[in-house]
N, C-alpha and C positions, 0 to 999 in steps of 0.2 A: 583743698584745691588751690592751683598757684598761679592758674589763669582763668579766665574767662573771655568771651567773646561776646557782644551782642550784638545783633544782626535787625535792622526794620529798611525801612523806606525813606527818607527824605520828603516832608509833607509840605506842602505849599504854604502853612504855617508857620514855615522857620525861613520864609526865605528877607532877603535884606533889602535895603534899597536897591543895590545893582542886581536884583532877579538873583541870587545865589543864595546855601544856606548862610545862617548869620552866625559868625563866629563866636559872638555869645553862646547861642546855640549848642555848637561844636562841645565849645568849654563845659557845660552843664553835662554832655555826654559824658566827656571824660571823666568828670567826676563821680555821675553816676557809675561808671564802670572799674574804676578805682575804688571805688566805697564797694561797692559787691565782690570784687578779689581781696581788698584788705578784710569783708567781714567773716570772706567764707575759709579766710585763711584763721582767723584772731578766734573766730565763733564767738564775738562779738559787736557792741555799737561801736563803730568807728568816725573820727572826725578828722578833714584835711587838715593837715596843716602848713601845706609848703604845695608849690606848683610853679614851676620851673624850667627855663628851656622848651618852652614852647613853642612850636615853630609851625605855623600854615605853610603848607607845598603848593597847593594849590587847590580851587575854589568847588566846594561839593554842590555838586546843580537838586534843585527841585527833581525828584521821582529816581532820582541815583540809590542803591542797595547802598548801605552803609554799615561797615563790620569797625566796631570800637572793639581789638583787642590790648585789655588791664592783664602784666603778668609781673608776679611779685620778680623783682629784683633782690633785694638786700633785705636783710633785717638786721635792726640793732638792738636795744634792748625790748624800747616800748615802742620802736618806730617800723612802720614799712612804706619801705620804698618800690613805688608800683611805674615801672615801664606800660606808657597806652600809648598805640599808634592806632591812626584811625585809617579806613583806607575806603573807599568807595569807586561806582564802576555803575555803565549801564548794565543792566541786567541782560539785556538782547545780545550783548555781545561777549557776557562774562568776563569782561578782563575789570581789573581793582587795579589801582594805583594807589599811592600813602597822599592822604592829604596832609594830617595835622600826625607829631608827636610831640611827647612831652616826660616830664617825670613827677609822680605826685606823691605824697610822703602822707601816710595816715598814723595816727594812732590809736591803740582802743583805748576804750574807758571803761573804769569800774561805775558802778549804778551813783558814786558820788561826784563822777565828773572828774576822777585823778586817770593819769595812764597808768597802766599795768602793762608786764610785760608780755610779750609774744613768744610764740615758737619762734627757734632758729629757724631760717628756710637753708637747707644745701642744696645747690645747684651741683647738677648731675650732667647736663648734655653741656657739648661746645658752647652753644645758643645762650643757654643759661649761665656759663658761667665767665660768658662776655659780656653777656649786662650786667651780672653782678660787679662787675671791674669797671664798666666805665658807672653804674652806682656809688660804689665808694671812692672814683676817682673826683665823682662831682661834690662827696660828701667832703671828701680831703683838701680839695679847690675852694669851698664855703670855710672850712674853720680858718685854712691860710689867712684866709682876708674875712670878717667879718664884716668890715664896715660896708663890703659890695652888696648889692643887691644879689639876691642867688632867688 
């Protein structure tokens, strides 16, 4: 599998000082749904290593449907590079809008804690193999300059 989507509610648990979710929050999602696309792709334990180009669109309210879709992008040896946007919407009215995206980079591990390698992923649709390109456009833009924050 080279995507997944998770689908809940917005619970009045996560919300912030200014009455919205907390984009802590948010972040903890995307992870969690980046770890579930990178494990069920690896078929096994995976760990972040990189989270990048994050960007808030705008602000998820208390009791909002909220869809984290995690879709692999790129693979390199031992790495995946996972596309998550998040998007949420009243449910009364069905419409979704993107609030947050981002890029997050896993790796598996062997049971001693080294990386092992991964399948290659090949992208087959348009979709797919326009994220794989701005993927390794952002990997290409990180070695250019190391010393930038990426």
């Amino acid at each position: 599998m080279h995507s997944i989507v998770l689908r809940f509610l917005a619970e009045p648990s996560t919300v912030n000082f200014g009455g919205k979710v907390h984009g802590g929050t948010v972040m903890k999602w995307i992870d969690e749904a980046g770890y579930a696309c990178a494990t069920s792709w690896s078929k096994r334990y995976c760990v972040t290593v990189f989270v990048g180009g994050i960007r808030f669109h705008r602000p998820i309210m208390i009791g909002d449907l909220v869809e984290v879709e995690a879709r692999l992008a790129y693979t390199g040896t031992t790495s995946m590079n996972i596309s998550v946007e998040v998007r949420s919407g009243d449910m009364k009215s069905g419409q979704m809008a993107k609030t947050t995206e981002c890029l997050i980079v896993f790796v598996s591990l062997d049971s001693h804690g080294h990386t092992i390698p991964v399948d290659t992923f090949s992208p087959e649709t348009p979709g797919d193999i326009a994220l794989a390109q701005r993927a390794k456009a952002h990997i290409e833009a990180a070695k250019a300059n190391p010393q930038a924050p990426h």
